[in-house]
N, C-alpha and C positions, 0 to 999 in steps of 0.2 A: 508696487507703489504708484505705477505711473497711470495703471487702471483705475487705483482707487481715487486719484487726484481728478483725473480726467470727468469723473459723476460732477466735479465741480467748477466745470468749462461753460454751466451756462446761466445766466439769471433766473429761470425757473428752478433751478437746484438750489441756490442760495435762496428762492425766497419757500421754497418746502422743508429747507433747513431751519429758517429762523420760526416760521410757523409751528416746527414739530419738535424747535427748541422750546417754546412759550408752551406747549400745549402740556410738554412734558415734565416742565418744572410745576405747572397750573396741578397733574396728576401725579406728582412729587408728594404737593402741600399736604394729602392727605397720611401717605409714609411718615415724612417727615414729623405731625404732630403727635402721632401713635409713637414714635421712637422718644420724643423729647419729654410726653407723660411718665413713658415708662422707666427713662433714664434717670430723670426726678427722683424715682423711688429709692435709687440705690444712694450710698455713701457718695457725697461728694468729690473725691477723691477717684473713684470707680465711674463718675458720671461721663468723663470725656472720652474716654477708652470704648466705652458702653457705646457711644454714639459714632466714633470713628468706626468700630467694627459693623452694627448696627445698617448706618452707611455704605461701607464698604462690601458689607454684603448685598444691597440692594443690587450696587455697578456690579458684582460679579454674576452675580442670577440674569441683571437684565442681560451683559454681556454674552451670557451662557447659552438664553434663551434666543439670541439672537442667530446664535452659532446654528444652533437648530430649528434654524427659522421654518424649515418645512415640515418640523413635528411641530412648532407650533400650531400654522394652521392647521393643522388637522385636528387641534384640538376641540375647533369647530363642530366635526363631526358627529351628529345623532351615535350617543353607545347607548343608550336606553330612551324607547321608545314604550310610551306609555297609552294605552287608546281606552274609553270607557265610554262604552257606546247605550243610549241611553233608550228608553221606548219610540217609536215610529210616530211621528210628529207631520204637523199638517203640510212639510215637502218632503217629507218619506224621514230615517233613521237618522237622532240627533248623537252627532258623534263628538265627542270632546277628547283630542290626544294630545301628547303633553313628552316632548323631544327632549332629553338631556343631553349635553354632549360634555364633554371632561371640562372647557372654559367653566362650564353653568355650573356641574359639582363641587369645581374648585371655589368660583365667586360665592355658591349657595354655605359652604364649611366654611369659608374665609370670613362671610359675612354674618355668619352664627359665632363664631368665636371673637368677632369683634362685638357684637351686639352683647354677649357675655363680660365680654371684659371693659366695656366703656359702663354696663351697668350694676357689674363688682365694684371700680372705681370709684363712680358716682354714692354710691351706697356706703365705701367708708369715709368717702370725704362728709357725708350727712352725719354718721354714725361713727366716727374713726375710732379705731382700737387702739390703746395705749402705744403700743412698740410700735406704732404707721404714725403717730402725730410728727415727733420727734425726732431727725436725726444726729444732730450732733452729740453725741455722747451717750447716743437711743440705738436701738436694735434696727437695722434696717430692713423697711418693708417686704424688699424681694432681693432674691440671691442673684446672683452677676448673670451666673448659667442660666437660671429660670430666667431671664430676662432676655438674653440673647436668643434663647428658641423661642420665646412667644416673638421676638423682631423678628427671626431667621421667617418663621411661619407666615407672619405677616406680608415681608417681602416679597412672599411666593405669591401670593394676591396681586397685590400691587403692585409687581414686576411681571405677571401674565397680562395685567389690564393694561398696561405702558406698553407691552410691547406690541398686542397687538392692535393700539392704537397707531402705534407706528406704522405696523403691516398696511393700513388701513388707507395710512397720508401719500406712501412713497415704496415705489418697487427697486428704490437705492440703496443697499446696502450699507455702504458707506455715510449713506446720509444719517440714519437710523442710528451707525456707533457714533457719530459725533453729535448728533443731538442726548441718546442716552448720558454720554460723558460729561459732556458741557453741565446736563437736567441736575446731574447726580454730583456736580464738582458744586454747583449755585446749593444743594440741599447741605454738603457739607459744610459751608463758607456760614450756611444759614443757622443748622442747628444747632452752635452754642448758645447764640445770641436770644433765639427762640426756645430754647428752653431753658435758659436764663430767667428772663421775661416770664415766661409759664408756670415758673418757681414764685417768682415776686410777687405774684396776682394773684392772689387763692380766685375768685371770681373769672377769672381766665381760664385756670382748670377744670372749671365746670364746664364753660362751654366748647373749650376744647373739646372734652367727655362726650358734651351736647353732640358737636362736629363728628366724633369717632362712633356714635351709637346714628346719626344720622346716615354717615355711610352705611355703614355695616346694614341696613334695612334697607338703603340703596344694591347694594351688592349683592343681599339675597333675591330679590324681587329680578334685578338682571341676571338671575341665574333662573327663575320660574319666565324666563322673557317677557317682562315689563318693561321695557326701556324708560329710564326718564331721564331728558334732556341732563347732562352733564351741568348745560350755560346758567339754568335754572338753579341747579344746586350751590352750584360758586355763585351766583346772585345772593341767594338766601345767607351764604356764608360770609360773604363779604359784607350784606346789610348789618348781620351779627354782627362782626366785628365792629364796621364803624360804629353803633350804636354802645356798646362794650368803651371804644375810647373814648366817647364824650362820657358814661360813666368813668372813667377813670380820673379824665382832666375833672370833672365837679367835685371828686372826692378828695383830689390833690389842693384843689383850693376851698375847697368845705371847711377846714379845720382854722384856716386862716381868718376867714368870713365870720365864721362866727364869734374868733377870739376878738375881732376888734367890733362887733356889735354888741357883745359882753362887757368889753371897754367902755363903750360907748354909753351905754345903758348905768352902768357905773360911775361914769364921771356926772352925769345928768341927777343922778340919785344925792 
């Protein structure tokens, strides 16, 4: 215990701490809206449950993957090496190879299955089938269990990208479990409320969708090593959103606006 306090003897600890808190709740947001779409679907009643485990399994993966922190990096590692070397070109043999390592597999399947499932989604929320419109006294979308593996799956994503972001900030162990803790206690505190919200919006769940099929093309692309900027993506997401609440606030007073210009036109008549 006195080891582990001691990582937090200096100013540069607390401020890699609060950094790799912010960063981590910041690569949270994305877990967190994939759990609150899909917790949606179920029965009411099944939705809090849904999202504490949901949750609860993310802190134990990252927890898990922490533990084994040195198979993580290695996940790093080149396991398939791809080379395709092309005709003899005007500096001699154009060679193009193309390095998998198990992160890039993982992020390349994670981000195919979200790309799938943000664009099932979207497609019944366009087209909806009778038994997915309705749930109160209607057949509910998806089953408890199919809902927990498609989160448990997901977590795996997005609990390899968390952690070794971590890797990345701080060679503190200690600093690592208390920022995962803290990322993952702000995501539980958050997802009622947030999928509450994402329930009340139909126009909010699209572009959540929008958010979740964004990634997901992000994810695969950093699995064929394309990096693109993180700050870039939460820019674009953030500009969403705000534009999204001033949609919300004009539709909240649209109905008002125009009943007393109707009035108005009325009384002049």
């Amino acid at each position: 215990m006195a080891d582990f306090l001691s990582v937090f003897a200096t100013p540069e600890a607390w401020a890699a701490l609060a950094t790799l808190i912010v960063l981590e709740i910041v690569l949270g947001i994305d877990n967190l809206v994939f759990i609150s779409i899909l917790t949606n679907k179920l029965p009411e009643k099944q939705r809090p449950a849904a999202r504490r485990i949901g949750i609860g399994l993310a802190l134990v993966l990252r927890l898990v993957l922490l533990a084994g922190i040195a198979w993580i990096v290695g996940l790093t590692a080149p396991v398939i090496d791809l080379g395709i070397s092309g005709p003899p070109g005007e500096h001699g043999e154009v060679t193009f190879e193309t390095a998998f390592s198990w992160r890039d597999i993982i992020l390349i399947a994670g981000g195919l299955f979200l790309v799938w499932k943000a664009t099932t989604e979207i497609h019944h929320n366009i087209d909806p089938e009778p038994s997915e419109t309705v749930f109160s006294g209607g057949k509910a979308g998806l089953g408890f269990t199919s809902a927990i593996v498609q989160i448990i799956l997901l977590d795996m994503v997005f609990s390899i990208d968390s952690i070794l972001t971590a890797v990345g900030m701080t060679d503190h162990l200690p600093i690592m479990v208390v920022a995962v803790v803290v990322a993952v206690l702000v995501m539980l505190l958050s997802a009622g409320p947030l999928a509450r919200f994402i329930n009340a919006n139909p126009t909010v769940v699209m572009l959540a969708l929008a958010f979740l099929l964004m990634i997901g093309m992000v994810l695969i692309a950093d699995g064929f090593g394309v990096h693109v900027p993180k700050g870039y993506i939460y820019a674009a997401m953030a500009f969403s959103v705000f534009v999204e609440v001033l949609n919300l606030i004009a539709r909240k007073k649209r109905p008002a606006g125009e009943a007393h210009a109707t009035g108005h036109g009325a009384d002049q008549g």
